[in-house]
Backbone bond lengths (Angstrom), bond angles and torsions (degrees), N, CA, C in turn:
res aa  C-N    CA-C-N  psi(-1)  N-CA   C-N-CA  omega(-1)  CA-C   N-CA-C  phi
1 X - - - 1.451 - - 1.520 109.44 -
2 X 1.470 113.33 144.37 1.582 104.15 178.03 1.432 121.38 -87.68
3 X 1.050 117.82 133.59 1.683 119.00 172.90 1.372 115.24 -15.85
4 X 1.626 115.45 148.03 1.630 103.44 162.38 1.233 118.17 -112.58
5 X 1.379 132.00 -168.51 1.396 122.65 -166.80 1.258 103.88 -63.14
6 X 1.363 151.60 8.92 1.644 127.96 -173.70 2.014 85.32 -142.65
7 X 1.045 131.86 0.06 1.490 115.55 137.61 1.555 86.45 124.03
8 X 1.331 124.55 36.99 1.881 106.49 -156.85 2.013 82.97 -135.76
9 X 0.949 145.28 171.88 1.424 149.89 -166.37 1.635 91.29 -118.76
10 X 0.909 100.20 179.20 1.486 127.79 -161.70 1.771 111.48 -103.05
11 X 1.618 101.63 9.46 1.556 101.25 -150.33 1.788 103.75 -100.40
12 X 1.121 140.63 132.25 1.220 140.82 157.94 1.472 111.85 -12.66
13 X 1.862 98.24 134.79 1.821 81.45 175.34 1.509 105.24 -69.80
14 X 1.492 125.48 -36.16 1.335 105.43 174.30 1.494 136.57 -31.92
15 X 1.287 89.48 -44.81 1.507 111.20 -175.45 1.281 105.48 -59.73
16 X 1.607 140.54 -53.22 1.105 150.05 -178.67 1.550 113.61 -67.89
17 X 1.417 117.49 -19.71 1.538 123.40 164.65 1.514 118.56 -67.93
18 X 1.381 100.63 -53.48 1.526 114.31 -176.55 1.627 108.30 -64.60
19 X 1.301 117.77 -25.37 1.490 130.63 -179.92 1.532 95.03 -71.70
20 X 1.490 138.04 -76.78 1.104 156.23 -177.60 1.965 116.39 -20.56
21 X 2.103 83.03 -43.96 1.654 99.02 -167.79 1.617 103.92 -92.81
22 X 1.113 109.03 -19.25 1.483 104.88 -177.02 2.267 108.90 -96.96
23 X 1.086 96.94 -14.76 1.589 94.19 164.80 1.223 108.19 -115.49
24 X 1.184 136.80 -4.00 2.098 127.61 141.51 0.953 107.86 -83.48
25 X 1.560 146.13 9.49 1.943 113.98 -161.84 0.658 118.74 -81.95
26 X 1.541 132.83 15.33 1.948 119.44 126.45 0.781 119.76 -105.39
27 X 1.460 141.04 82.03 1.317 156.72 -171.27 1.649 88.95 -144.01
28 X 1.410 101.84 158.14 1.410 120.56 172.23 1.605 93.60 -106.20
29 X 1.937 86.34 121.23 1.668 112.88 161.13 0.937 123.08 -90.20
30 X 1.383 125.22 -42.28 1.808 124.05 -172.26 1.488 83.80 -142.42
31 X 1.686 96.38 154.98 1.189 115.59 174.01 1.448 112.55 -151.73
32 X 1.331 118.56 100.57 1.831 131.13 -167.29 1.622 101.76 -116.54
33 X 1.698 118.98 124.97 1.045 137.54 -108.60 2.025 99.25 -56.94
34 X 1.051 131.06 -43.82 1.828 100.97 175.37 1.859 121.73 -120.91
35 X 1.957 97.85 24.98 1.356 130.85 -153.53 1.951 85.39 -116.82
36 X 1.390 96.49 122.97 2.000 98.92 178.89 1.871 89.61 -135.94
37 X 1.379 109.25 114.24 1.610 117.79 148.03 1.910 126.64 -66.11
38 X 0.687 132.38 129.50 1.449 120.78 139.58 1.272 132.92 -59.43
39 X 1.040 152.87 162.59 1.247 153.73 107.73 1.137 112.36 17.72
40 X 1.458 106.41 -84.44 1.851 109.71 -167.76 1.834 107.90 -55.92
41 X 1.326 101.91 -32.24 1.712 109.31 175.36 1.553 126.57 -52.62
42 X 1.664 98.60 -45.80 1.624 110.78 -173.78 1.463 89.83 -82.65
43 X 1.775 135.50 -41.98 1.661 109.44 177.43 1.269 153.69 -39.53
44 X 1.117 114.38 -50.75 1.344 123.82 146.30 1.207 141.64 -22.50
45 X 1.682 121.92 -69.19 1.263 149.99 160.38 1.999 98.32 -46.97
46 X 1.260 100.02 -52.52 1.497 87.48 -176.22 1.567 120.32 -83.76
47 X 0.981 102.67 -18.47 1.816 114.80 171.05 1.733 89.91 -56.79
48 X 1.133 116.48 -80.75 1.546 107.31 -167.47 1.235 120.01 -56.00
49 X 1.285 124.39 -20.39 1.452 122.08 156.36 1.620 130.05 -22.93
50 X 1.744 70.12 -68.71 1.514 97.31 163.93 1.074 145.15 -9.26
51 X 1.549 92.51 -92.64 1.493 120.56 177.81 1.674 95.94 -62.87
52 X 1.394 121.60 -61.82 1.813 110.19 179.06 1.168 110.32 -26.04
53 X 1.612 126.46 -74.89 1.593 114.36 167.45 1.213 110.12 -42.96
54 X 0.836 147.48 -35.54 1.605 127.34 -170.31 1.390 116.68 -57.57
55 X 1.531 94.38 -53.93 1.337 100.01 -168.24 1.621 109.65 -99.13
56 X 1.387 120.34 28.97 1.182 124.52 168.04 2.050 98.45 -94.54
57 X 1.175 90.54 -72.22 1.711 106.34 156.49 1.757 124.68 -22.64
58 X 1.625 108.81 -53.91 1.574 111.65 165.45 1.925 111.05 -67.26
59 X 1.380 114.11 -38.17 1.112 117.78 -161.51 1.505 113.16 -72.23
60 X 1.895 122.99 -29.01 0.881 110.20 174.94 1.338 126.47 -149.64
61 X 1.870 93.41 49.44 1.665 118.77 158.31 1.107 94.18 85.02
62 X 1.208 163.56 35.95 1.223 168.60 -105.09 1.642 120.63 -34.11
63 X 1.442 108.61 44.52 1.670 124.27 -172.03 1.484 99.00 -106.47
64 X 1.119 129.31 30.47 1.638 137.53 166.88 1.532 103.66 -123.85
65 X 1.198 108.48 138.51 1.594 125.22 150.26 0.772 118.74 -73.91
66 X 1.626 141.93 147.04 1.576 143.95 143.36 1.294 110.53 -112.16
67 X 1.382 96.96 100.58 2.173 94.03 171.04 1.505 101.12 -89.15
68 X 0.846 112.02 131.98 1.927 124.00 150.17 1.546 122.30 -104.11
69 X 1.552 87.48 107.66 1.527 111.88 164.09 1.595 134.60 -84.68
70 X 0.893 111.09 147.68 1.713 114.36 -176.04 1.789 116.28 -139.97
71 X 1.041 111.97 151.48 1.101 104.09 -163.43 2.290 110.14 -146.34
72 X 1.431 93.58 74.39 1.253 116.83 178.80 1.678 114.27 -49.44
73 X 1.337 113.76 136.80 1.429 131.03 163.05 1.437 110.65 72.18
């Protein structure tokens, strides 16, 4: 795609994530204090994320919330 006037592509941020994870996926993504992911590690898990919102979102017109919680250390 060609640049746009302020220098950024035209491409989905998704699109630019999935780009990111598939030419680092051995790179260290997260690192929680003696626990290190890769890339290819956190994809997965977040792909199905995903789609769960998705299809929480398709399923009921988009009049549902989805909070995601986490719960560190």
């Amino acid at each position: 795609m060609p640049p746009t006037l302020y220098g950024y592509s035209e491409q989905t941020l998704q699109a630019l994530i999935e780009k990111a994870f598939a030419r680092y996926s051995d790179n260290t993504a997260i690192v929680c204090k003696d626990v290190s992911l890769t890339y290819a590690e956190v994809e997965s898990p977040s792909r199905r994320l995903a789609h769960y919102a998705d299809r929480v979102y398709r399923q009921t017109g988009g009049r549902r919330l989805l909070g995601i919680y986490g719960v560190y250390g």
